[in-house]
N, C-alpha and C positions, 0 to 999 in steps of 0.2 A: 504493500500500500504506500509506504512512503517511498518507493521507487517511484512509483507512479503519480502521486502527487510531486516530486522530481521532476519528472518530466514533462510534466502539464507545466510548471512552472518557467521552465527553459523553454519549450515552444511559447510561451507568452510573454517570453523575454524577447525571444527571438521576431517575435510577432511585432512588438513594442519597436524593435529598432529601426525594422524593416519599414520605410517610408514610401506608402504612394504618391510617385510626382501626378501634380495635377494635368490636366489635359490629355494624360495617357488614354490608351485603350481599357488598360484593369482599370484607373482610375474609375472611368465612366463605367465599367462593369461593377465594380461596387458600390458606385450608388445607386445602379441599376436595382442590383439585388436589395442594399437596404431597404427601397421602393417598395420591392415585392414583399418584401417579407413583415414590412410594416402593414401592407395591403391584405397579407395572407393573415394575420394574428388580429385586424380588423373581422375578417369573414369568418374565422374559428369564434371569435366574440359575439356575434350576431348570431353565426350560426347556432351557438349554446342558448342564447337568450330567446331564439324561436324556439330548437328545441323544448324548453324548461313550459315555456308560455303554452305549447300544445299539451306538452304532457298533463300541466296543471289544469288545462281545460278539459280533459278528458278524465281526470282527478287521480290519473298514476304518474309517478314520475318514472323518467326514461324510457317511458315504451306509450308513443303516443297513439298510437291504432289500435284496440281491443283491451281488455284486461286481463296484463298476464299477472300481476300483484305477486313476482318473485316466486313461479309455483316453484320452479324446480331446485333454486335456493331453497327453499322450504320443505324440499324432500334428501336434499344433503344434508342441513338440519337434522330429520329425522331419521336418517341412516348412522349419525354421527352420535345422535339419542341412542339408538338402537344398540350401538356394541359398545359406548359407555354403560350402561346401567345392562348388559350380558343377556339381549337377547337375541335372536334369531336377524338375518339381514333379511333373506330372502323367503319366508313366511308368508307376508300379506303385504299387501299395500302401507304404503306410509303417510302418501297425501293424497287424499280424498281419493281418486282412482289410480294414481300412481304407484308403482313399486321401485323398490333399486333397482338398475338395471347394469351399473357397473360394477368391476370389478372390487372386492373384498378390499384392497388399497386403498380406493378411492376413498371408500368410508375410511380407512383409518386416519387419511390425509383432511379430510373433513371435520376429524373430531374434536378440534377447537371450533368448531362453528357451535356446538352443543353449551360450550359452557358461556355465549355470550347472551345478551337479546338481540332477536329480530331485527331492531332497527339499526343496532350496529352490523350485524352479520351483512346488512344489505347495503350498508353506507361503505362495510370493506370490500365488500365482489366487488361495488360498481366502483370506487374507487381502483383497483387493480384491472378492473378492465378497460380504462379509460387511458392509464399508464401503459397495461399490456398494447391496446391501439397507439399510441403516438410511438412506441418500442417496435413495433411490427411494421408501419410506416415509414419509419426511420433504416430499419435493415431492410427492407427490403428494397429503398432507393437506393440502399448503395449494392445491393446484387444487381440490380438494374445498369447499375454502372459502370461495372464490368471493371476495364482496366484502368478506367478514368475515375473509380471514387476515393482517390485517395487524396488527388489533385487540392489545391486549396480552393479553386475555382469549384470545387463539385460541389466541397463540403461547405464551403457559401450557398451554391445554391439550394441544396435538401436543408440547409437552416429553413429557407421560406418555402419552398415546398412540405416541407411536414406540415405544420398547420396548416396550409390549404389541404391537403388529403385527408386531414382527421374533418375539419369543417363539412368535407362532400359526404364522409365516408359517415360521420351520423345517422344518414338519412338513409342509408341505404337496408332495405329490409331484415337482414338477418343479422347486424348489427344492435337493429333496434328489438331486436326479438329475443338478442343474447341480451343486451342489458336489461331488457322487462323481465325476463321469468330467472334474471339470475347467474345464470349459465357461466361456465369458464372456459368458454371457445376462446376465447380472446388471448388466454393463458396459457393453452396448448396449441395455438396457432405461434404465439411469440417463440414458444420453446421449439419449437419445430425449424422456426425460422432462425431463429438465434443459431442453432446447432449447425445447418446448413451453410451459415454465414460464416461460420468460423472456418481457420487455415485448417487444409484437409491433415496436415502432418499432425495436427494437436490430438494428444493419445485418447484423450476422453472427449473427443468427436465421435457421438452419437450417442451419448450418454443420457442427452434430455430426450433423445427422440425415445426413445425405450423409456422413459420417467414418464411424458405423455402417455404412451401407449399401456404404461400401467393404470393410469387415471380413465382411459378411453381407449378400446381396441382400434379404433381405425389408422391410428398413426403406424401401425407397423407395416403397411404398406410401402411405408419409407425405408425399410431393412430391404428388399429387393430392389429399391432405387437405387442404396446404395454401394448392394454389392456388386451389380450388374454397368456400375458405372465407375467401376476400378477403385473401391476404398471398402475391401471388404475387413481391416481394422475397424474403419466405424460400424458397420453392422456387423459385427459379433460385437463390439462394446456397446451397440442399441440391442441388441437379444441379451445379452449379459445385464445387463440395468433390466433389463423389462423381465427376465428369471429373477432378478433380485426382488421384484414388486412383490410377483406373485409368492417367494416364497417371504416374504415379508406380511404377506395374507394368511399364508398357510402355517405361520409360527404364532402369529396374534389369534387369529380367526380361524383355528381349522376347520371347524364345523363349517362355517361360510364356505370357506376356499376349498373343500371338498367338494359340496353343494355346486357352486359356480363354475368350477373348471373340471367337475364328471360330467357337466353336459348341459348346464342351465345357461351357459354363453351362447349352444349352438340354437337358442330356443328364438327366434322374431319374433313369434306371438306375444312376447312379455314386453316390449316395446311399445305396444300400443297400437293403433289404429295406423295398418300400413299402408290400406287404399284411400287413405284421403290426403288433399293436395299438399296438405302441410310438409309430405312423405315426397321430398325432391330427391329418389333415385329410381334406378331405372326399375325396382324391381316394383318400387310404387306403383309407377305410371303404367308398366304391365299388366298388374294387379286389377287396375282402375280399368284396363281396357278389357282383359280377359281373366276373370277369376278363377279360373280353371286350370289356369295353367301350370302346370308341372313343377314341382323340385329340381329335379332333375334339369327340366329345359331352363330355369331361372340361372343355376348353377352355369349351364355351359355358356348360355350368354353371358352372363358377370364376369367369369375366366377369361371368356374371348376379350373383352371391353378391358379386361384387366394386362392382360399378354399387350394389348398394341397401344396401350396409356403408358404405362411401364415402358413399355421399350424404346416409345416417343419422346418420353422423359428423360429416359439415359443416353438418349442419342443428343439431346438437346445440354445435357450436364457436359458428354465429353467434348463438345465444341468447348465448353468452358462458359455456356448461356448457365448458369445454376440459377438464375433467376426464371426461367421459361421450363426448366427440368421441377423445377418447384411447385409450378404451377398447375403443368400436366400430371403430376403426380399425384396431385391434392384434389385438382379434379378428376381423376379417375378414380381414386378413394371415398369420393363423395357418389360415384356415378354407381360406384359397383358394390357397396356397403348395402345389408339389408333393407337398413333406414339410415336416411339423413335429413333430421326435419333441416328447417329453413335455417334458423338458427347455426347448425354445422356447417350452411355453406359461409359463414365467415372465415372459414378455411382458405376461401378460392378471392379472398380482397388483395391477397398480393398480386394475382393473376390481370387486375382491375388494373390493379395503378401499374404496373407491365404494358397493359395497352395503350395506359394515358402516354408514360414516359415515352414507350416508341413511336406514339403520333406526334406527340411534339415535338421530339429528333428529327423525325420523315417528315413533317409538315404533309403529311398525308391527308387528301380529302378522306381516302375509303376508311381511313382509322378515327379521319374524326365523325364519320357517320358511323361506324363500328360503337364507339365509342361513344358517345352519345345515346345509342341505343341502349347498352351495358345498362348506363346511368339508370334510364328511363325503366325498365326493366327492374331492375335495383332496388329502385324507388316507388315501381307502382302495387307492391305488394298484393301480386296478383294470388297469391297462392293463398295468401290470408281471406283476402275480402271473394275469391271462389269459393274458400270454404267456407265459409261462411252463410253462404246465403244461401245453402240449403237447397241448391237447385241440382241435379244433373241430370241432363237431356237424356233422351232413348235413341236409338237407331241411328240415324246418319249424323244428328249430332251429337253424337256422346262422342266421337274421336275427335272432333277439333275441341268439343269442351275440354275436354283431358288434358290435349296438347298445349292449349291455353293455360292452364290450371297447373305446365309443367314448365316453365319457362325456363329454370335453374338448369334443369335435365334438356332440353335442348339445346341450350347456349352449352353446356360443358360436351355432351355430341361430335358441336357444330365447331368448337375450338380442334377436339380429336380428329375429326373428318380435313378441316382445312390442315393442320399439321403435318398429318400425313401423306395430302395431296404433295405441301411441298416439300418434303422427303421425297419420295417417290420420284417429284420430277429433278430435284438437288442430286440421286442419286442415277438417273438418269444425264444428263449433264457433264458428270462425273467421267462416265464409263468412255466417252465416247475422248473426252482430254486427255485422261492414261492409256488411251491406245496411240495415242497421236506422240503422247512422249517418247513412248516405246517406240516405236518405228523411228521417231527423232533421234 
């Protein structure tokens, strides 16, 4: 630590001596940026003070569209009850029709929630997920940045860039869904992102991705990112952490951790209602379109959608993009997961600001109508206000209702499909220049 505050010290020494002559180029690019950054910490300030004024109008805070009044905070609460005072995890429901659904850890990891009240437990999540958002914004502008965030110029400009991304990023649906009912997506999105963002040489790289994945099974999707994308140190030290979870369930909790990992993990049905829109995976929208359909065929679909997200992912890591391998990875865990209400796809917000950063590089029209649409999309919380109303068509319109009602699951799709378009043609391209050297 005092290395470190050492060295903050010398860089701001070295900052201090360093003089920008006026009328330069940087000149002008730093007051450019001051500009922005004062303009972005403007729009994060409004944007809080709309947010706070819908919420209050709607009489929840942080979650201004329906009333989620912290359910699932309030069932980590009572999971955290539960094996404080030695009873059963997995039993009965805990909040009103809810049961635990995560791993034995989780609750252990929760069990200072049990000894506080309510309105502190809720004033700590959303404080940490507010933190975890401007932390996940922050690393993820600079994987975006590739070889250039280290620059002084870069890290100028993600100073004013981060507040503008948390100001949009509020409003977007599953953001608002994690802070109303509670949720700690935002905390296993950072750790995920965190671990990724670190030097691949560092020995306990992949040690949060496995600490996630003890809290939530979905992250270990990322242990075949990583092996498959030449760092298989980090993924046996994310399986290594994520066996330490479990047997950390299994020494505190064996009764639990017997129960949960002899076969009540492989159960969906205890998740809840998985053909309704709130249920943004493919096996949802399946579900929703044909009820009937198969284990089995669910299974070899999710696999196949799994094989060519993965592999689009590791192809896009070893170019050295770890910001685009990040995101396909994350959408493809969100696509091929049994469930992933709305709220999970906070997972895929790095993916978000990926497409801002590269349209404003490329001054791209098609990125910024891409891009715009995302937002729109994001924002118009289609999956809520479909479920909601209690409606679904019969016969020729129950397919575009669904698809309507599945916006999450097409845009993650439609990111797979365009990916691989340009693979395909990239490695096309390819074949025909190494034959031409060859004969050169």
């Amino acid at each position: 630590m005092l290395q470190l505050l050492l060295g903050l010290r010398r860089s701001g020494q070295l900052a201090v001596r360093r003089e920008v002559r006026p009328g330069t180029r940087e000149h002008e690019d730093e007051g450019s940026i001051r500009r922005w950054r004062r303009l972005a910490w403007l729009l994060l300030a409004a944007s809080c003070i709309a947010y706070l004024t819908v919420s209050v109008a709607h009489q929840q805070a942080f979650h201004p569209f329906g009333r989620r009044d912290y359910f699932d905070l309030r069932v980590y609460r009572g999971a955290a009850q539960l094996i404080v005072t030695g009873h059963p995890l997995y039993d009965a429901a805990i909040w009103q029709w809810a049961p635990f659904t995560y791993p034995p850890f989780a609750a252990i990891a929760f069990a200072p929630l049990a000894l506080l009240p309510i309105t502190i437990d809720e004033l700590i999540v959303t404080i940490l997920s507010v933190a975890a958002l401007f932390a996940i914004v922050r690393l993820t502008l600079r994987l975006a940045g590739g070889q250039d965030r280290k620059t002084a110029s870069a890290r100028r400009w993600r100073s004013a860039a981060v507040p503008f991304g948390v100001a949009l990023a509020l409003w977007l649906e599953p953001l608002t869904a994690t802070l109303g009912y509670g949720q700690l997506d935002l905390v296993i999105a950072l750790l995920i992102v965190y671990d990724l963002a670190r030097p691949d040489p560092a020995k306990s790289k992949g040690a949060l991705i496995g600490l996630a994945a003890g809290l939530k099974l979905t992250p270990l999707i990322f242990v075949p990112y990583l092996l498959f994308s030449r760092r298989p140190r980090a993924a046996l030290v994310a399986l290594g952490a994520f066996a330490l979870t479990a047997a950390a369930g299994y020494a505190l909790l064996p009764g639990d951790a017997q129960r949960f990992w002899g076969g009540l993990f492989l159960d969906p049905r205890r998740l809840g209602g998985c053909c309704i829109p709130a249920n943004q995976s493919l096996r949802g929208v399946i579900l929703q379109l044909a009820p009937s359909f198969g284990t089995g065929q669910l299974l070899s679909i999710a696999l196949t959608v799994g094989v060519i997200g993965v592999g689009l992912a590791v192809l896009a890591s070893r170019r050295g993009d770890e910001a685009m391998g990040f995101s396909l990875c994350a959408t493809t865990g969100l696509l091929v997961s049994p469930v992933s209400w709305t709220h999970h796809w906070t997972l895929a917000l790095p993916a978000l600001l990926l497409v801002a950063v590269r349209t404003v590089r490329g001054r791209s029209s098609a990125g910024m109508i891409a891009l715009a649409a995302l937002i729109i999309i994001g924002c118009s919380y289609l999956p809520t206000l479909m479920g909601q109303s209690g409606v679904s068509p019969r016969g020729a319109l129950h397919l575009g209702w669904t698809l309507a009602s599945a916006p999450y699951v097409l845009v993650g799709l439609a990111a797979l499909a365009v990916t691989c378009v340009r693979e395909i043609r990239a490695s096309r391209s390819t074949v025909p220049r190494l034959a031409r050297t060859e004969l050169a």
